[in-house]
RONU-433169 format. One record per residue (C-alpha): x, y, z; residue in one letter. Coordinates in steps of 0.05 Angstrom, whole numbers, padded with zeros to 5 digits, always signed. Example, Ala and Ser with C-alpha at 12.3 -4.5 7.8 and 13.67 -1.06 7.14 Angstrom:
// residues 2
+00246-00090+00156a+00273-00021+00143s
This chain:
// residues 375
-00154+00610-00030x-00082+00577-00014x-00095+00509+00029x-00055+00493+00087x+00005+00442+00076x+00018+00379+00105x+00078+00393+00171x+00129+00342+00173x+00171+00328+00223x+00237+00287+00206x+00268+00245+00259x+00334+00208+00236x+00406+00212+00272x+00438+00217+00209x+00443+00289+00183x+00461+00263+00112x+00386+00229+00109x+00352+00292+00146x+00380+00340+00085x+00362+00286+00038x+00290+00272+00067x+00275+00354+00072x+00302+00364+00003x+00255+00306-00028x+00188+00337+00018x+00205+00400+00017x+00196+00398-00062x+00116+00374-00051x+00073+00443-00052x+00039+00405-00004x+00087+00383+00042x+00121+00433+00090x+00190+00396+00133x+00176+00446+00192x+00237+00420+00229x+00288+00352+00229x+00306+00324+00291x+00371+00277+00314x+00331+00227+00367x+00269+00219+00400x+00288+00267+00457x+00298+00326+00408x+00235+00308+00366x+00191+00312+00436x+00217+00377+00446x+00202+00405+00379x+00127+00372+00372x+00122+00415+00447x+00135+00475+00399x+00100+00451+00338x+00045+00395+00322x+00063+00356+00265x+00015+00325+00214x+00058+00265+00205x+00128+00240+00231x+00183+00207+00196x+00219+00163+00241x+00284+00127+00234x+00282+00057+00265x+00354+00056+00295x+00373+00123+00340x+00421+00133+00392x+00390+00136+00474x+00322+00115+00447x+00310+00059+00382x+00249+00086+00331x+00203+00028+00363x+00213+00052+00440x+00192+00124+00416x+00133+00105+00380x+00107+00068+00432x+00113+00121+00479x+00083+00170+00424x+00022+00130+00409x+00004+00122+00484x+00014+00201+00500x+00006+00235+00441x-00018+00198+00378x+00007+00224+00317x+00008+00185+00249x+00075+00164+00236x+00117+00135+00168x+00176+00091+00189x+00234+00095+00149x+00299+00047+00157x+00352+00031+00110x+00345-00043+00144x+00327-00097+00101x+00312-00176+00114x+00340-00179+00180x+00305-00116+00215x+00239-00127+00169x+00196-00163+00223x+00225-00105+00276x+00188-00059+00229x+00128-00112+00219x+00125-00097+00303x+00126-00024+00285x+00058-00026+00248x+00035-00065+00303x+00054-00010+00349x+00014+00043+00316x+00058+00061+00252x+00017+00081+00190x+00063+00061+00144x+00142+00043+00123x+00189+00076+00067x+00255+00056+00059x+00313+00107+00061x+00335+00144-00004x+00389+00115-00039x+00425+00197-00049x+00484+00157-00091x+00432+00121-00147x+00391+00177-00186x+00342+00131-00216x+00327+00098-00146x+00322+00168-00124x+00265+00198-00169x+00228+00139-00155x+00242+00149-00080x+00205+00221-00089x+00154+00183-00112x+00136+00142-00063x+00160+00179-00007x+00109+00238-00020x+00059+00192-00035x+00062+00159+00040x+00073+00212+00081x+00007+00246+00041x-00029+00186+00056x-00008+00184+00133x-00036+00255+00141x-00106+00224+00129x-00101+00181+00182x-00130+00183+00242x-00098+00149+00306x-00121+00127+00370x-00078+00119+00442x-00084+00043+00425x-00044+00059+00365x-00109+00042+00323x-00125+00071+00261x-00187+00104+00222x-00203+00148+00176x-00202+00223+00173x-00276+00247+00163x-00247+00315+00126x-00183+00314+00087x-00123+00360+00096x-00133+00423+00060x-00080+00430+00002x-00050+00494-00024x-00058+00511-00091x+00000+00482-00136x+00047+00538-00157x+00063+00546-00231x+00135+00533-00223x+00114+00458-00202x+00082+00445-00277x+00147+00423-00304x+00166+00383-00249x+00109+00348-00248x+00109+00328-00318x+00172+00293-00316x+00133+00250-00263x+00083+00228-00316x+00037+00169-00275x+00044+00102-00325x-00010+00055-00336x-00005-00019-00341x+00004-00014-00413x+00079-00013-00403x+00072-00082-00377x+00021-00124-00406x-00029-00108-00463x-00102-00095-00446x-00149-00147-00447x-00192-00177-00505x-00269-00171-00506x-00268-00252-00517x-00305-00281-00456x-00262-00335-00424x-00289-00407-00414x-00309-00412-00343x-00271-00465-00303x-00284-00505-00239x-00227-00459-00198x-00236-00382-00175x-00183-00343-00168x-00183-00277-00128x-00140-00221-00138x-00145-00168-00080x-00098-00094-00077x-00094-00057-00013x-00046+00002+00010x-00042+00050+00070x-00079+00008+00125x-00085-00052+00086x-00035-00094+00129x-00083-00092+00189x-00141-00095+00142x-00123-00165+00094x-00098-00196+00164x-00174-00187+00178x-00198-00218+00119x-00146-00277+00110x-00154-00298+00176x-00230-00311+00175x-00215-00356+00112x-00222-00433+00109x-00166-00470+00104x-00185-00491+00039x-00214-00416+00006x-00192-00408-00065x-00130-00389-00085x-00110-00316-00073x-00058-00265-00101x-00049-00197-00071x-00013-00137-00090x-00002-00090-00020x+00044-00035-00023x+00099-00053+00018x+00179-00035+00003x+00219-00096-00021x+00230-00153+00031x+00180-00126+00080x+00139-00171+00041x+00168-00232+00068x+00162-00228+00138x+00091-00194+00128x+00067-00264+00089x+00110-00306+00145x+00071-00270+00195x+00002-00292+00167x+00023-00359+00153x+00019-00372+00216x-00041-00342+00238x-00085-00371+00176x-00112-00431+00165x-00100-00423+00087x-00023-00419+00070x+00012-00360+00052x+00075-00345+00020x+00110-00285-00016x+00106-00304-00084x+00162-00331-00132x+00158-00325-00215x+00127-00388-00236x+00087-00409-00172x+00020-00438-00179x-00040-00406-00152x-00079-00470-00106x-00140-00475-00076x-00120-00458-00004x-00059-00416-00025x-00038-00338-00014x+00011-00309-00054x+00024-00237-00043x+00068-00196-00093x+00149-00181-00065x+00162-00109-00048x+00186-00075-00112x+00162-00127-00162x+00102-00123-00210x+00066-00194-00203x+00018-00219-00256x-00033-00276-00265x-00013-00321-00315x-00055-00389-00342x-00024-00447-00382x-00099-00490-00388x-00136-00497-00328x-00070-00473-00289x-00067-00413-00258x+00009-00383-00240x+00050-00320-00229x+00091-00270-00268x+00142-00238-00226x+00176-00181-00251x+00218-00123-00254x+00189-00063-00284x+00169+00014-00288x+00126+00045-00224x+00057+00037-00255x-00001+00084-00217x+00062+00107-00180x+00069+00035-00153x+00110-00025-00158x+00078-00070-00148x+00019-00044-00175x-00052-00065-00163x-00067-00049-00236x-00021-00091-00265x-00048-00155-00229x-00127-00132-00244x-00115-00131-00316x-00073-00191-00322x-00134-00228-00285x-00180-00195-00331x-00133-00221-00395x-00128-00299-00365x-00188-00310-00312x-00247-00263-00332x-00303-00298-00309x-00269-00340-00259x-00238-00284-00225x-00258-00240-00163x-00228-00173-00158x-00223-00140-00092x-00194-00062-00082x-00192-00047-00010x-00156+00027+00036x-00109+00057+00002x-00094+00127-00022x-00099+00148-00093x-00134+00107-00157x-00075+00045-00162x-00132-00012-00182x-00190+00033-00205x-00180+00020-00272x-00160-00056-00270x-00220-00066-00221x-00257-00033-00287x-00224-00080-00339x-00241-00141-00294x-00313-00124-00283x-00322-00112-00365x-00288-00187-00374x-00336-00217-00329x-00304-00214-00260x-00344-00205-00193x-00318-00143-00158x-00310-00116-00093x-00288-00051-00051x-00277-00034+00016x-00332+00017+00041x-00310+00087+00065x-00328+00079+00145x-00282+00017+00157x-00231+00032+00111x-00168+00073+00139x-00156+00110+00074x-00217+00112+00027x-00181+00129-00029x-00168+00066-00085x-00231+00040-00068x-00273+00098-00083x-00235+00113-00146x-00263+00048-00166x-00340+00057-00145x-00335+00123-00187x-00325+00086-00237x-00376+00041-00235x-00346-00019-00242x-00358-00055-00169x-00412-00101-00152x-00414-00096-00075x-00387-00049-00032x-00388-00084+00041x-00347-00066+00110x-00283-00087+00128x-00323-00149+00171x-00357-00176+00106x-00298-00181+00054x-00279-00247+00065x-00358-00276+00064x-00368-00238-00001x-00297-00255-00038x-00324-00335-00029x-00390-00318-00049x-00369-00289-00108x-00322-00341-00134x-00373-00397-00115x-00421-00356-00170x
């Protein structure tokens, strides 16, 4: 029995971005674009006609911005919707105040011109706007989870090739897996945490009820390139620990946040008892760049032991398998539990597999990440 898709809407002012962002949806079996709108006042008159699943919605519009809509959407009618803005450093923290606002996630615009760029774009783009339709949002502009999922249709036969020119890469195109050698244990922890949809809300709950001097931290959350920044400005200054988009080569300090740059794969790396980054281009691995996997097994390569691996909301499996490699080199490992996280996808790809010690709420994360690297 065919499932029913996911209905898009598509609001942009440029028509050139509207045929692009139908054309990329459209070719999801389980998206359906049911209609592309100019500006907000058009898009209000069409979700009158039709109730969209999920919205797509440019930041800059003429007569009424992105922001101004949203605002307006989430305290009338609250609907999950994707940002998407070809703006970069300087309109980053405007879209930082768009997740704020109620926004489930952000995608960049499709670069049409760069075909490489553009299959990647697919990608992702499917991937978010699937992951917004299992969101559930409140007239505060708060999220939760969807108790039942979106039915699906059944893939059509004509998507098989398609699909397999997509083929989902593991972290073996990056690093090598990990050795069964136990690594010496050390007098520093190091915790590695990966988040997605949801997990900007979700890690400023965690880092926030962290002492100033909580061991040091990388995180991988999938966020488009130099959103990144102004996401780790903005929690710098609500911490007590620092925290900093990370750079190739910085060192990972007691007290210390690094979270991975939008569109980079970021690795731990040890030289002795030093712990440091790897920042680097790279294939999408899980679908992501940067991927949770890739920083999981590079902690389970150089920290074993000494490392704590968290996996927290997200859609799809990006971590599972890392979380898996870390627990078999020694690691202590946590997930996200299904009622507080937005999308309980990642983490309970990982509990399938058996690889997490505790499974705790939202509230208990950051309690159980020091309790685990105080082991």
């Amino acid at each position: 029995m065919a499932r029913r898709q996911i209905r898009v809407l598509i609001v942009d002012d440029s028509a050139a971005v509207r045929q692009t962002m139908t054309a990329i949806l459209s070719e999801d079996p389980e998206i359906e674009v049911i209609g592309a709108a100019g500006d907000p006042f058009a898009a209000a008159r069409r979700i009158m006609v039709e109730l969209p699943d999920v919205i797509t919605l440019d930041v800059e519009m003429p007569r009424m911005d992105g922001i101004t809509f949203l605002r307006k959407l989430m305290a009338q009618h609250p609907l999950p919707v994707v940002m998407c803005s070809s703006l970069v450093e300087a309109g980053s923290q405007t879209l930082l105040q768009a997740l704020e606002a109620g926004a489930v996630d952000i995608i960049q615009k499709p670069k049409i011109d760069v075909t490489d760029q553009l299959t990647e774009a697919k990608i992702q783009i499917c991937d978010i706007v699937k992951a917004a339709s299992r969101v559930r949002v409140g007239r505060d502009g708060g999220h939760s989870a969807k108790r039942t999922e979106p039915e699906r249709p059944d893939r059509p036969k004509h998507t098989v090739e398609l699909m397999a020119t997509e083929k989902k890469l593991t972290a073996d195109v990056m690093l090598p897996p990990p050795s069964r050698h136990a690594m010496a244990r050390t007098t520093e922890s190091v915790i590695c945490m990966g988040a997605s949809t949801g997990g900007t809300t979700s890690l400023t709950e965690v880092l926030t009820a962290l002492p100033a001097d909580c061991p040091g931290i990388v995180i991988v959350q999938h966020m488009p390139e130099h959103f990144t920044t102004s996401f780790a400005e903005r929690l710098n200054g609500l911490c007590e620990c620092e925290v900093k988009e990370a750079t190739d080569g910085d060192t990972v300090l007691r007290g210390r946040v690094l979270i991975a740059p939008g569109n980079y794969h970021t690795m731990l790396e040890r030289s002795g008892a030093r712990y440091y980054v790897s920042v680097r281009q790279g294939p999408l691995v899980s679908r992501h760049r940067p991927s949770v996997d890739v920083l999981f097994r590079s902690a389970a390569r150089v920290a074993g032991s000494n490392a704590v691996g968290v996996i927290m909301t997200g859609m799809g499996d990006d971590g599972a398998r890392g979380l898996s490699e870390m627990k078999e080199s020694g690691a202590f490992t946590i997930a996200q539990d299904e009622a507080t996280s937005i999308v309980f996808g990642m983490p309970k790809e990982a509990i399938a597999l058996g690889c997490v010690d505790r499974v705790v709420p939202l509230q208990n994360i950051a309690q159980e990440m020091l309790r685990g690297a105080a082991r």
